[in-house]
Every structure is written in C-alpha cells, then in structure tokens.
N, C-alpha and C positions, 0 to 999 in steps of 0.2 A: 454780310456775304457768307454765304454758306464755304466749306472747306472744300477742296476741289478735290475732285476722286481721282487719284493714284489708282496708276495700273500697275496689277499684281506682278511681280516675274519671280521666277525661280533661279538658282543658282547652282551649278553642278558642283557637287562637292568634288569630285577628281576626273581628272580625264581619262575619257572614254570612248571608242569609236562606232560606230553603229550604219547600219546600211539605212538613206532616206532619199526614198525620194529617184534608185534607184541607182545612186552613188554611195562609198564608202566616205563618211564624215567621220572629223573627230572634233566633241568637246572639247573644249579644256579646261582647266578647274579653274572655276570662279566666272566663268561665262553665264549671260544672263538669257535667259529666256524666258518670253511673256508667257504667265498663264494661259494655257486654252490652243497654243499653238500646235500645229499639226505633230512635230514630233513628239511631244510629251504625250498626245492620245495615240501614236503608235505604239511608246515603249510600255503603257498601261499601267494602271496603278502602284504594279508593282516595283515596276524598272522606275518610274517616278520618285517613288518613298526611296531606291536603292543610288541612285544618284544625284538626286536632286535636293533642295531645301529650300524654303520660302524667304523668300527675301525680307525682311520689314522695315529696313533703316538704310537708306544710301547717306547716313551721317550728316554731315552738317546741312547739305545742300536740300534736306527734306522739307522744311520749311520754306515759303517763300511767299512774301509780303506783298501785299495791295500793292499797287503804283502809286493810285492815286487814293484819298479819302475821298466814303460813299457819300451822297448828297446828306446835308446834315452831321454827317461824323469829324469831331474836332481832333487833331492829331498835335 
C-alpha cells in the first residue's frame, strides 16, 4: 500500500492580526493553516515567508499503520 498523502499546513510563527474576509482576525502563534487556503494567497508571498513556516512533522502521531494486513501480507 502506497503512503497516504498528508496535507501540507503552515504554521504562524507569532501572532498577528490581519483584516479577512472583511473582519479583523488574529493568528496566534503556532496556529495551523492548510496550504493553498484563502488567507495565505491574500497575505502574498511575502507576508507568507514573514509569518509563516511549513510544517513537516506533527511528531509522533505522523505515522499511522495499516489496520488490517493486505491480501497476501504476513504480519
């Protein structure tokens, strides 16, 4: 079985507030946000790199195993 594709998200390195959507929002640090979502193409590459960082590890819980064995596979 192939590895399952994880969705990207971002992490705000400090909080910060910003108008979206036509309200005053505020991050807060360590808040996650998926790749590709509306706020991060408003704030623009730039405000992205300046708040933001890519997530690549939610630690132990990244892994996560078959249920069951595939037809054929002895466990």
């Amino acid at each position: 079985m192939p590895p399952a594709k994880t969705k990207t998200y971002l992490k705000a390195r400090h909080a910060f507030g910003v108008q979206y959507e036509g309200e005053f929002i505020t991050v807060s640090e360590g808040e996650l946000v998926p790749a590709g979502h509306k706020l991060l193409k408003q704030l623009g590459k730039a405000g992205v790199e300046e708040h933001f960082e890519e997530v690549t590890s939610f630690g132990r819980w990244d892994k996560v195993e078959q249920a069951t064995a595939a037809p054929g596979e002895k466990r």
